[in-house]
PyMOL Python script that loads the backbone (N, CA, C, O; Angstrom):
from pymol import cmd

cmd.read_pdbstr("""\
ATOM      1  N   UNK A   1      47.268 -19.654  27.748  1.00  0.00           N
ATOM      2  CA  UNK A   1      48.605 -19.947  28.244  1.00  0.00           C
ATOM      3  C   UNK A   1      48.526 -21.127  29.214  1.00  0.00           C
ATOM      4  O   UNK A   1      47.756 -21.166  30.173  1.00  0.00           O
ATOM      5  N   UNK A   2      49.422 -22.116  28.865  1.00  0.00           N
ATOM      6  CA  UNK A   2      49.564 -23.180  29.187  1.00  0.00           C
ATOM      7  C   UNK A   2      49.938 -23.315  30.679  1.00  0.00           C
ATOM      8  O   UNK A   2      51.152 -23.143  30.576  1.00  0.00           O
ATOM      9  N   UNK A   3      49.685 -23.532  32.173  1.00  0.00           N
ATOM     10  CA  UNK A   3      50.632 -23.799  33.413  1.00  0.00           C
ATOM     11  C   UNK A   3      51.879 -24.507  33.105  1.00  0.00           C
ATOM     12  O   UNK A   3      52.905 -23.893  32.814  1.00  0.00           O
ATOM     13  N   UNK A   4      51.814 -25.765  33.161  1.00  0.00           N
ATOM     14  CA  UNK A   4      53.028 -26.644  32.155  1.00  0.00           C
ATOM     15  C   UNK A   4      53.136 -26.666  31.331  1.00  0.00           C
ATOM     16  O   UNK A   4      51.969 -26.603  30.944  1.00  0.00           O
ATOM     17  N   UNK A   5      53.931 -26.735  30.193  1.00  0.00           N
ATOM     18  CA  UNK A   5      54.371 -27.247  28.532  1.00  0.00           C
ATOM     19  C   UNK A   5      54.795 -28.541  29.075  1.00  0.00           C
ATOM     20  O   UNK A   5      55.050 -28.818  30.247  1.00  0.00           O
ATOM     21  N   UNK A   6      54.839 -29.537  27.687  1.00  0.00           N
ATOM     22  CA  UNK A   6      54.911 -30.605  27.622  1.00  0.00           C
ATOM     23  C   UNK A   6      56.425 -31.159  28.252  1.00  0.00           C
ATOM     24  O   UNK A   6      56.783 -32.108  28.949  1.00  0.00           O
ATOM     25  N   UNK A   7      57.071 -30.019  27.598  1.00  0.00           N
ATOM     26  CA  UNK A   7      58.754 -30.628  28.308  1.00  0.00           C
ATOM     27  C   UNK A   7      58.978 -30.406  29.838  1.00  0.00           C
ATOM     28  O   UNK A   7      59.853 -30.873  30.567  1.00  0.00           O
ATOM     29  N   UNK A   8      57.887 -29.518  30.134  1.00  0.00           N
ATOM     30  CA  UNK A   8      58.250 -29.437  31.739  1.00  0.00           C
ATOM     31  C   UNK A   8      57.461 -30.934  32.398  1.00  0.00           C
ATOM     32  O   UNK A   8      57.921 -31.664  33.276  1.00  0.00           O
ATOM     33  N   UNK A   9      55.949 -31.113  31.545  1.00  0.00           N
ATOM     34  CA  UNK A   9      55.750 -33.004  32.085  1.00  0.00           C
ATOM     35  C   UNK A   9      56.459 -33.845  31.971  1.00  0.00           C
ATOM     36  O   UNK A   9      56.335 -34.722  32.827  1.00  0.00           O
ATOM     37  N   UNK A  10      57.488 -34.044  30.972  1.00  0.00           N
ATOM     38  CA  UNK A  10      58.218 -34.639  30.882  1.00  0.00           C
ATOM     39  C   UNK A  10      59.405 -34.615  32.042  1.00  0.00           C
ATOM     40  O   UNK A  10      60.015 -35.547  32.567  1.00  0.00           O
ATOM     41  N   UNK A  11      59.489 -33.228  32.226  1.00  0.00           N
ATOM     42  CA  UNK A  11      60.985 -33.190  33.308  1.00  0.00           C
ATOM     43  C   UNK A  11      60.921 -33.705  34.077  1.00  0.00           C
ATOM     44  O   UNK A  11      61.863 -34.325  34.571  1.00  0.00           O
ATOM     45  N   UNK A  12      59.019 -33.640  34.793  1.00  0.00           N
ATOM     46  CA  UNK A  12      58.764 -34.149  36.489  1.00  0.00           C
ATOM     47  C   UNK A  12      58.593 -35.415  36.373  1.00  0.00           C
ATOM     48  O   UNK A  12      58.802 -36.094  37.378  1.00  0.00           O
ATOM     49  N   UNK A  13      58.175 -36.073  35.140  1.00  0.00           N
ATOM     50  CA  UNK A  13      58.091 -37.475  35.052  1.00  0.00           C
ATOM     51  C   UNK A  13      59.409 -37.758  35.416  1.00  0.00           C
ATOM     52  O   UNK A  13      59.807 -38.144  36.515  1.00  0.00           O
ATOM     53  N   UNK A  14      60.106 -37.516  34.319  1.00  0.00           N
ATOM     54  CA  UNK A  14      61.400 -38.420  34.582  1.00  0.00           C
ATOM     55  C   UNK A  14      62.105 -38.011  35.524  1.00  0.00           C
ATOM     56  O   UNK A  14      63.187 -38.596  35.475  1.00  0.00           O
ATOM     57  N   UNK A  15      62.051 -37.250  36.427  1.00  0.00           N
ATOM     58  CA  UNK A  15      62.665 -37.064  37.648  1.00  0.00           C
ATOM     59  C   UNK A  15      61.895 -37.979  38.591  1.00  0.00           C
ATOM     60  O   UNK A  15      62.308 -38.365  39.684  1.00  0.00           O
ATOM     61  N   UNK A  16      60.626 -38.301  37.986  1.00  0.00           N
ATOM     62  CA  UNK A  16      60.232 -39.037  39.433  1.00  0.00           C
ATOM     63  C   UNK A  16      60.337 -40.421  39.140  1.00  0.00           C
ATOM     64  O   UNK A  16      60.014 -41.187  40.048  1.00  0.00           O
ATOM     65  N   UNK A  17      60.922 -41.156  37.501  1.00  0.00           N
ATOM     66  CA  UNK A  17      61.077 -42.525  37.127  1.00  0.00           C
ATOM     67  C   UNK A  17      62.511 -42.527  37.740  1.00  0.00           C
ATOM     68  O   UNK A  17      62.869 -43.599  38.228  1.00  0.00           O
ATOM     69  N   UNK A  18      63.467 -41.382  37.789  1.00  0.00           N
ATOM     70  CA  UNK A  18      64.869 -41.765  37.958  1.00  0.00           C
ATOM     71  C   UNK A  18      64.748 -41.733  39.625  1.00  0.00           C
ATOM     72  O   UNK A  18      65.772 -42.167  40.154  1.00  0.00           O
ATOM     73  N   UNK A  19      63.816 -41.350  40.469  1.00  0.00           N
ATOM     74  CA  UNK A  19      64.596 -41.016  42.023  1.00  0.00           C
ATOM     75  C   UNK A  19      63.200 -41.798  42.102  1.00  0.00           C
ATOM     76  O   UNK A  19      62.186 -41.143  41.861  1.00  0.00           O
ATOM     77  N   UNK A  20      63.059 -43.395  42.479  1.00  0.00           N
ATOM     78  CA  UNK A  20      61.816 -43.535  42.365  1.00  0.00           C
ATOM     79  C   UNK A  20      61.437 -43.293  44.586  1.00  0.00           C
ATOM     80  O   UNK A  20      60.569 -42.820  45.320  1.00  0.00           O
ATOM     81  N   UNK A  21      62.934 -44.086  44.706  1.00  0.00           N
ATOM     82  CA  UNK A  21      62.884 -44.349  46.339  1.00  0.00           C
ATOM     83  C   UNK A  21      62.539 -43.201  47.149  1.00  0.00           C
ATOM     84  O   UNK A  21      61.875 -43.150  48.184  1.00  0.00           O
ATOM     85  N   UNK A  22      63.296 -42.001  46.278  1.00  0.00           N
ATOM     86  CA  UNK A  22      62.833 -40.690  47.043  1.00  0.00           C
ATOM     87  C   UNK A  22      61.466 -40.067  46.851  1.00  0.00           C
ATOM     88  O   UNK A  22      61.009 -39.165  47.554  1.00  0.00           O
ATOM     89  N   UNK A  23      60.790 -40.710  45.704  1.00  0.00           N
ATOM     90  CA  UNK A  23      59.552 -40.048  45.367  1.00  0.00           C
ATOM     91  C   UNK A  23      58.589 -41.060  46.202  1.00  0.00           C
ATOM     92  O   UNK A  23      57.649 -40.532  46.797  1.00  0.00           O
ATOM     93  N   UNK A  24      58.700 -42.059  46.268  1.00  0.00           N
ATOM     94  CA  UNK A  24      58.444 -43.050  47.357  1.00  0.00           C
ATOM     95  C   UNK A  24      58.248 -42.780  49.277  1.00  0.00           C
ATOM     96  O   UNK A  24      57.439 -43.283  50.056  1.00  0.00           O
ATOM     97  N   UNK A  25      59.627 -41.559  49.566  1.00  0.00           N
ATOM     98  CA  UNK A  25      59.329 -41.938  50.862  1.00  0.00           C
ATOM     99  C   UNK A  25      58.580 -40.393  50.963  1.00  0.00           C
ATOM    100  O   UNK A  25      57.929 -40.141  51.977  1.00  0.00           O
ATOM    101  N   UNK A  26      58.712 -39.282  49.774  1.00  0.00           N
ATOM    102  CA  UNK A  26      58.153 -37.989  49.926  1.00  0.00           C
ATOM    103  C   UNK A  26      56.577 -38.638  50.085  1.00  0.00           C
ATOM    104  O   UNK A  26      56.155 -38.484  51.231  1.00  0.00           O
ATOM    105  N   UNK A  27      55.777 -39.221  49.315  1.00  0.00           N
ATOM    106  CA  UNK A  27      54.229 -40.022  49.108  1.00  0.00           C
ATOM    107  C   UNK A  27      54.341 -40.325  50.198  1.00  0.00           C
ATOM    108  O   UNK A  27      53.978 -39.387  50.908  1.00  0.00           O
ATOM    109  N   UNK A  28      54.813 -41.563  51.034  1.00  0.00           N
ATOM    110  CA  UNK A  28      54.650 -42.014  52.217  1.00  0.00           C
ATOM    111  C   UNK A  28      54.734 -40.719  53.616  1.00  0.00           C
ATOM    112  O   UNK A  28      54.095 -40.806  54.665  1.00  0.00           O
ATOM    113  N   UNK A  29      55.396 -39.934  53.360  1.00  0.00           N
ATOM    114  CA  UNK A  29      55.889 -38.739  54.268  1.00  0.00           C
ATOM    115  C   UNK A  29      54.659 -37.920  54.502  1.00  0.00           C
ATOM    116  O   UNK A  29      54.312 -37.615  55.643  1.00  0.00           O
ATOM    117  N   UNK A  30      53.770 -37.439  53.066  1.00  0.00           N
ATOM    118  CA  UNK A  30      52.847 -36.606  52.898  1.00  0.00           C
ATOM    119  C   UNK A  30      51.591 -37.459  53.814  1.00  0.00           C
ATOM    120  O   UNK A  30      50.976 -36.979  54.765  1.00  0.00           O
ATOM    121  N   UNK A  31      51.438 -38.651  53.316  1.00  0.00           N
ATOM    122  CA  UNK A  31      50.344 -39.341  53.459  1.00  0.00           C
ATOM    123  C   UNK A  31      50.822 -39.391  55.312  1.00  0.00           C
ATOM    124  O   UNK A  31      50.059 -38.919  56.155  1.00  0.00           O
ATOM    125  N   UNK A  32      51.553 -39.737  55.517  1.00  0.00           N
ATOM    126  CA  UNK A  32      51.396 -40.215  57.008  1.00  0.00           C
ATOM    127  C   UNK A  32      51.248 -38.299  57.899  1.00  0.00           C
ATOM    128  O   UNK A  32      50.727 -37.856  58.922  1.00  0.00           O
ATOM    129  N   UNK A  33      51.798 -37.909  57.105  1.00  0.00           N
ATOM    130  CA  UNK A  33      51.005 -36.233  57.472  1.00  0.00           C
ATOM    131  C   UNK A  33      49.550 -36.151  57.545  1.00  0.00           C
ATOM    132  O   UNK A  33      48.972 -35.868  58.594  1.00  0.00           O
ATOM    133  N   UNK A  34      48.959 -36.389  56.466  1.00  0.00           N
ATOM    134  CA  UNK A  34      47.683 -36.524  56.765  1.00  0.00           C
ATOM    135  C   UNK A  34      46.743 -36.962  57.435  1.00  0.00           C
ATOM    136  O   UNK A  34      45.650 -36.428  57.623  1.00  0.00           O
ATOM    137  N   UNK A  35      47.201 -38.138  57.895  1.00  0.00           N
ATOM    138  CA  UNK A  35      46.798 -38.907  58.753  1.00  0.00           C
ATOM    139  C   UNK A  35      47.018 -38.488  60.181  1.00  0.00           C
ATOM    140  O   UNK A  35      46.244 -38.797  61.087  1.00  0.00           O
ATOM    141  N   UNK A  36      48.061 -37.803  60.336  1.00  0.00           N
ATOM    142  CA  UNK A  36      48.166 -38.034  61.570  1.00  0.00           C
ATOM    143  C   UNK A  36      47.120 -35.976  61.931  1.00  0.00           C
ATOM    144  O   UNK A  36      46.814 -35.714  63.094  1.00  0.00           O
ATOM    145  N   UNK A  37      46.925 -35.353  61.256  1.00  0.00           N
ATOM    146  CA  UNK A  37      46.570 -34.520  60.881  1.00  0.00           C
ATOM    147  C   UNK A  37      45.095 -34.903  61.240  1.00  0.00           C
ATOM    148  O   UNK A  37      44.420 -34.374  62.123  1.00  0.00           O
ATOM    149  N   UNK A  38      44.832 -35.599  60.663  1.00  0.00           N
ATOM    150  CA  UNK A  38      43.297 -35.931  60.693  1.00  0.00           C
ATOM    151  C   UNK A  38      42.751 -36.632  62.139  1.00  0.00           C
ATOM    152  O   UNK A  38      41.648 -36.588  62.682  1.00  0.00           O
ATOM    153  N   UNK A  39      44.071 -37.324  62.533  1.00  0.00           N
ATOM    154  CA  UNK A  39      44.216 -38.294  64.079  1.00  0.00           C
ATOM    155  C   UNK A  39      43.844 -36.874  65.013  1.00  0.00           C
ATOM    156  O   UNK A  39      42.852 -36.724  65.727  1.00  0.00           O
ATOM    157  N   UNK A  40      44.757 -36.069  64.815  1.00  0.00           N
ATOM    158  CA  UNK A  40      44.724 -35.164  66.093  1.00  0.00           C
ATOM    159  C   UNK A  40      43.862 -34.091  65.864  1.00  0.00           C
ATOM    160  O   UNK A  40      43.801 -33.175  66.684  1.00  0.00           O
ATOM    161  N   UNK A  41      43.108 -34.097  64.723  1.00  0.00           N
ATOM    162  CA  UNK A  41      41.745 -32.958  64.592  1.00  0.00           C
ATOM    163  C   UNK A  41      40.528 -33.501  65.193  1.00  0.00           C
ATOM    164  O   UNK A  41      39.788 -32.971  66.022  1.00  0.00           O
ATOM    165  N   UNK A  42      40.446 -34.648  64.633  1.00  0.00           N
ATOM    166  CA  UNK A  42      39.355 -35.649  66.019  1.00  0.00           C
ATOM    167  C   UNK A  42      39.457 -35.628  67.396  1.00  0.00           C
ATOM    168  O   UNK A  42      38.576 -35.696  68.254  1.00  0.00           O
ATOM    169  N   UNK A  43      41.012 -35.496  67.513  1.00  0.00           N
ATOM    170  CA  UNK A  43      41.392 -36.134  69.171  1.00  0.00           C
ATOM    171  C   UNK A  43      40.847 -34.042  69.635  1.00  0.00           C
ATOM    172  O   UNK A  43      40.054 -33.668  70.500  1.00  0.00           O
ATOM    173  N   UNK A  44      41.463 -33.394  68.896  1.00  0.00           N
ATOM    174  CA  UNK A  44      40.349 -32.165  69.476  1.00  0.00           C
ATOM    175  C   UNK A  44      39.361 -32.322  69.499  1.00  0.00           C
ATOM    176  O   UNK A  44      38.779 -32.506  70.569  1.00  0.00           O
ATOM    177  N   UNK A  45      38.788 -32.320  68.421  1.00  0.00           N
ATOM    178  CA  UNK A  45      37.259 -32.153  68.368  1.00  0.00           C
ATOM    179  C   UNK A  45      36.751 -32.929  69.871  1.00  0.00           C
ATOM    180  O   UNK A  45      36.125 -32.400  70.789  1.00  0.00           O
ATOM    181  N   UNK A  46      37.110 -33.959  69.801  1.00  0.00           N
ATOM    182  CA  UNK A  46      36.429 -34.957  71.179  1.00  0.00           C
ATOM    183  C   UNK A  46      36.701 -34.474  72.138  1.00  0.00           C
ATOM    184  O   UNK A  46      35.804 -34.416  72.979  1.00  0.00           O
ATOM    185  N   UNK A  47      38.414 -33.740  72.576  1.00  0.00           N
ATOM    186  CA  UNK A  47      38.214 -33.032  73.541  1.00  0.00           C
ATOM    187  C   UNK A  47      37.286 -31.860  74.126  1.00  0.00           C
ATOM    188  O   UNK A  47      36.767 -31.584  75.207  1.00  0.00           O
ATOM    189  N   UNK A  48      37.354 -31.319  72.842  1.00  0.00           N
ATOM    190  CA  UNK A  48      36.370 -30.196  72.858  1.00  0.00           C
ATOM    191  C   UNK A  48      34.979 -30.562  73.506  1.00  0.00           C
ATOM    192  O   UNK A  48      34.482 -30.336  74.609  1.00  0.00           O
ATOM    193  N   UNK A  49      34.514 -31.280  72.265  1.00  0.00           N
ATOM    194  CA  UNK A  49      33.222 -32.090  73.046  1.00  0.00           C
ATOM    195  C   UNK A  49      33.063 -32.284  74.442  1.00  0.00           C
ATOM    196  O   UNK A  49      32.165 -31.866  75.173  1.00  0.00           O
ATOM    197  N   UNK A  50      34.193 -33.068  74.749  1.00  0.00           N
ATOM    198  CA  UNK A  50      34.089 -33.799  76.393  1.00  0.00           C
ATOM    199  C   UNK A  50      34.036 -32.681  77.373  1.00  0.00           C
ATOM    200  O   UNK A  50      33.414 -32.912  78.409  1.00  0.00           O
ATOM    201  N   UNK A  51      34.556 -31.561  77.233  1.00  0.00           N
ATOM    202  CA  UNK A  51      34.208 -30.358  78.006  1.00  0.00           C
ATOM    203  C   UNK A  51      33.418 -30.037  77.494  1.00  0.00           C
ATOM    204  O   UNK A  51      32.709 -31.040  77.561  1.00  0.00           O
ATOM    205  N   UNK A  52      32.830 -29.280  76.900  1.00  0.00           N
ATOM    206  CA  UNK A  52      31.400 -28.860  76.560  1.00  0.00           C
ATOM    207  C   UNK A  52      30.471 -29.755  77.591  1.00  0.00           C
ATOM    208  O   UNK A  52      30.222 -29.253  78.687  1.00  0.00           O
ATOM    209  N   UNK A  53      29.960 -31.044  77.281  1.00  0.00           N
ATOM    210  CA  UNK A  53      29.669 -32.096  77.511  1.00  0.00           C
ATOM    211  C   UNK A  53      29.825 -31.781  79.220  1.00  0.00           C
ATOM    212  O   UNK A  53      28.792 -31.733  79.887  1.00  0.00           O
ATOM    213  N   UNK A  54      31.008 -31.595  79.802  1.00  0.00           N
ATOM    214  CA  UNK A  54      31.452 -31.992  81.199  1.00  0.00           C
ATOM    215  C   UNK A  54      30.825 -30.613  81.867  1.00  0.00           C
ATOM    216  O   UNK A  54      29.895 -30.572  82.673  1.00  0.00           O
ATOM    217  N   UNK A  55      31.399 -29.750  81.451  1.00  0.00           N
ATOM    218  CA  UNK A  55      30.841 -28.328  81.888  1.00  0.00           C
ATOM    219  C   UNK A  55      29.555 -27.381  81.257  1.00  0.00           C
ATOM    220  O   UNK A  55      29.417 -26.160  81.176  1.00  0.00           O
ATOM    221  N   UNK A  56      29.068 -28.023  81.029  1.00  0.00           N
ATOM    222  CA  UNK A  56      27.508 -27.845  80.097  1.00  0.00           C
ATOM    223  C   UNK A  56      26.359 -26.791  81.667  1.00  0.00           C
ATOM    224  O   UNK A  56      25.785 -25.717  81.846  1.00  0.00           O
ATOM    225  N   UNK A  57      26.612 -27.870  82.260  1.00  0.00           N
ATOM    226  CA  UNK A  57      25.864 -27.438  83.525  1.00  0.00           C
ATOM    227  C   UNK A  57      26.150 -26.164  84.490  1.00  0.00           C
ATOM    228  O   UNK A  57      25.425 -25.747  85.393  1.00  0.00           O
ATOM    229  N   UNK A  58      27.356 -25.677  84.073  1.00  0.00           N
ATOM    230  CA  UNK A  58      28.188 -24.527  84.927  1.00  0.00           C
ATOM    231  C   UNK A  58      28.277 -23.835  84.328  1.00  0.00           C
ATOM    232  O   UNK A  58      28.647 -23.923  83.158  1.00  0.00           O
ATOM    233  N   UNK A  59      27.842 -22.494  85.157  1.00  0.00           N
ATOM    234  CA  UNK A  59      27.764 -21.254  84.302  1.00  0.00           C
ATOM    235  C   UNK A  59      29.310 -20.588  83.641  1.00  0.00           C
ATOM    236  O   UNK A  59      30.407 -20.452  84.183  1.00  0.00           O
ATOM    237  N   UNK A  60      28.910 -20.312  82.465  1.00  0.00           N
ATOM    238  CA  UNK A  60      29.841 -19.592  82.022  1.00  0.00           C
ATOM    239  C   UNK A  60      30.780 -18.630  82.030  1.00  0.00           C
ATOM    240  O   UNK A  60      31.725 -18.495  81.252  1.00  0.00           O
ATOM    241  N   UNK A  61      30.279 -17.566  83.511  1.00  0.00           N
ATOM    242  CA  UNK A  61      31.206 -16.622  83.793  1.00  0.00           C
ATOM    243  C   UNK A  61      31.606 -16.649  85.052  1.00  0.00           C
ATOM    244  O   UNK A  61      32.127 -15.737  85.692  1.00  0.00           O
ATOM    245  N   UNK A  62      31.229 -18.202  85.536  1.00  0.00           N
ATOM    246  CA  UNK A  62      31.773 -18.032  87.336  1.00  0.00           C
ATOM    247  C   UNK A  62      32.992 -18.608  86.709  1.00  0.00           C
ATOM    248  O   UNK A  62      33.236 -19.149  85.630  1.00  0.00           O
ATOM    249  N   UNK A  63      33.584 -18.336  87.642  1.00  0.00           N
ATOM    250  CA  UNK A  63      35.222 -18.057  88.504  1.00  0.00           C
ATOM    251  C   UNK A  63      35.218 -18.999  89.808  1.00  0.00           C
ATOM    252  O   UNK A  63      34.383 -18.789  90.689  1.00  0.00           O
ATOM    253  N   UNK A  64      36.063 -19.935  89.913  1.00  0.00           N
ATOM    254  CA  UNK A  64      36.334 -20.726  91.094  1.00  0.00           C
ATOM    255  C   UNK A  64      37.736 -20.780  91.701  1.00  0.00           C
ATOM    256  O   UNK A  64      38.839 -21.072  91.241  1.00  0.00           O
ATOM    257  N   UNK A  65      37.316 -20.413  92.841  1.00  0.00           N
ATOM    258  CA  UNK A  65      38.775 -20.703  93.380  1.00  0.00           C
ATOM    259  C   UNK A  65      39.134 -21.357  94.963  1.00  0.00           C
ATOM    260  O   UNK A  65      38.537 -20.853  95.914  1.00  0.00           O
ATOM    261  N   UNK A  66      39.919 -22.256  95.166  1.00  0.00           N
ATOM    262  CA  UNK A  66      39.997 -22.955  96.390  1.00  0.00           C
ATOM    263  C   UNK A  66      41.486 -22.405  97.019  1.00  0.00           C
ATOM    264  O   UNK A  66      42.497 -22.153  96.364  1.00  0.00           O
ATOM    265  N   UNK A  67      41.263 -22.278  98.800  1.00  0.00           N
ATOM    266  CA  UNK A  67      42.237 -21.479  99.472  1.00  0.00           C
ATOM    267  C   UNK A  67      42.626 -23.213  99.828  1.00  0.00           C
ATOM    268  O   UNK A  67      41.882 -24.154 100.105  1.00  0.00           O
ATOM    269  N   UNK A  68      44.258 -23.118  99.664  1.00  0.00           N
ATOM    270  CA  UNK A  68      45.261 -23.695 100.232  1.00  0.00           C
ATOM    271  C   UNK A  68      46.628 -24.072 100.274  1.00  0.00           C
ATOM    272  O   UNK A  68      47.312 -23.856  99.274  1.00  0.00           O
ATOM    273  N   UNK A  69      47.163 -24.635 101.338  1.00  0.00           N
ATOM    274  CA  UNK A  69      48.589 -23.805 102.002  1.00  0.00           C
ATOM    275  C   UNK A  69      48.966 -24.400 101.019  1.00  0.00           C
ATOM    276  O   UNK A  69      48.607 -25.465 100.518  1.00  0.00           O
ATOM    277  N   UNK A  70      50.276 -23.125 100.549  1.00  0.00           N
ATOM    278  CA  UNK A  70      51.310 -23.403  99.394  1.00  0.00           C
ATOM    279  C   UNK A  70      52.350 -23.983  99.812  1.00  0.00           C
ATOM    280  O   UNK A  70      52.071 -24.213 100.989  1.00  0.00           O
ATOM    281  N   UNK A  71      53.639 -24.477  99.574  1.00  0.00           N
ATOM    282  CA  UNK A  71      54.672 -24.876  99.695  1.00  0.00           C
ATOM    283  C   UNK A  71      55.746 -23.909 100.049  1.00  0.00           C
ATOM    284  O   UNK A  71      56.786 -24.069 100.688  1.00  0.00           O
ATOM    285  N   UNK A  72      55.328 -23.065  99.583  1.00  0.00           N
ATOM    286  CA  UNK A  72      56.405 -21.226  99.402  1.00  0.00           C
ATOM    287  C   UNK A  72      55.629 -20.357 100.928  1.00  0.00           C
ATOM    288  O   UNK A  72      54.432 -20.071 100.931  1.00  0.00           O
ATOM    289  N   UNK A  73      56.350 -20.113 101.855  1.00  0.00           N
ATOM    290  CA  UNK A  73      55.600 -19.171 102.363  1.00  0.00           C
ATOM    291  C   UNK A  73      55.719 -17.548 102.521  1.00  0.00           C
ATOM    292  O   UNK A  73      54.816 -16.913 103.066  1.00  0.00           O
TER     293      UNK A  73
END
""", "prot")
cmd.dss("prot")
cmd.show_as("cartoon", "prot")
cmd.util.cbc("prot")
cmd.orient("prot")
Protein backbone atom coordinates (compact mmCIF):
# COMPACT_ATOMS: atom_id res chain seq x y z
CA UNK A 1 0.00 0.00 0.00
CA UNK A 2 1.02 3.01 -1.47
CA UNK A 3 1.50 6.48 1.19
CA UNK A 4 0.58 8.70 -1.91
CA UNK A 5 -1.16 7.61 -5.24
CA UNK A 6 -0.19 9.36 -8.13
CA UNK A 7 -3.21 11.83 -8.18
CA UNK A 8 -2.51 12.90 -4.74
CA UNK A 9 1.41 13.91 -6.38
CA UNK A 10 -0.15 15.48 -8.69
CA UNK A 11 -2.56 17.54 -6.32
CA UNK A 12 0.57 18.84 -4.20
CA UNK A 13 2.40 19.61 -7.30
CA UNK A 14 -0.02 21.65 -8.73
CA UNK A 15 -0.96 23.35 -5.72
CA UNK A 16 2.48 24.31 -5.27
CA UNK A 17 2.91 25.46 -9.35
CA UNK A 18 -0.42 27.52 -8.78
CA UNK A 19 0.47 29.37 -5.18
CA UNK A 20 4.11 29.60 -6.12
CA UNK A 21 4.62 33.03 -3.77
CA UNK A 22 3.04 31.24 -0.91
CA UNK A 23 5.04 28.11 -1.30
CA UNK A 24 7.94 30.50 -1.54
CA UNK A 25 7.54 32.41 1.71
CA UNK A 26 6.35 28.86 3.67
CA UNK A 27 10.41 27.50 2.32
CA UNK A 28 11.82 30.78 3.36
CA UNK A 29 9.70 30.71 6.81
CA UNK A 30 10.85 26.99 7.56
CA UNK A 31 14.42 27.63 6.61
CA UNK A 32 14.86 30.84 8.60
CA UNK A 33 13.35 28.53 11.54
CA UNK A 34 16.09 26.51 11.29
CA UNK A 35 18.50 28.65 11.42
CA UNK A 36 17.64 30.55 13.92
CA UNK A 37 17.07 27.18 15.85
CA UNK A 38 20.45 26.17 15.28
CA UNK A 39 21.70 30.10 16.22
CA UNK A 40 20.24 29.71 19.66
CA UNK A 41 21.27 25.90 20.35
CA UNK A 42 24.94 27.09 20.07
CA UNK A 43 24.28 30.36 21.87
CA UNK A 44 23.28 27.61 24.76
CA UNK A 45 25.57 25.30 24.37
CA UNK A 46 28.34 28.22 24.85
CA UNK A 47 26.51 29.43 27.61
CA UNK A 48 26.48 26.34 29.15
CA UNK A 49 30.08 25.91 28.54
CA UNK A 50 31.04 29.40 29.88
CA UNK A 51 29.66 28.37 33.27
CA UNK A 52 30.91 25.12 33.52
CA UNK A 53 34.18 26.70 32.44
CA UNK A 54 33.57 29.80 35.05
CA UNK A 55 32.46 27.69 37.99
CA UNK A 56 34.55 24.56 37.41
CA UNK A 57 36.58 25.49 40.51
CA UNK A 58 33.57 25.83 43.09
CA UNK A 59 32.16 23.27 44.75
CA UNK A 60 29.04 22.02 43.77
CA UNK A 61 26.89 22.03 46.81
CA UNK A 62 28.00 25.30 48.52
CA UNK A 63 25.43 27.85 48.90
CA UNK A 64 26.47 31.59 49.02
CA UNK A 65 24.99 34.25 50.42
CA UNK A 66 25.84 38.05 51.10
CA UNK A 67 24.02 40.21 54.06
CA UNK A 68 22.78 43.60 52.80
CA UNK A 69 20.50 46.49 53.60
CA UNK A 70 17.38 46.14 51.48
CA UNK A 71 15.37 48.99 50.30
CA UNK A 72 12.06 47.56 52.14
CA UNK A 73 12.47 47.67 55.81
Amino acid sequence: MLLFNRDTWQEIFGSIKKNKARTIITVIGVLWGIFIYIVLSGAAKGLDHGFEEKFEDVAMNSMFAWAQQTSVP
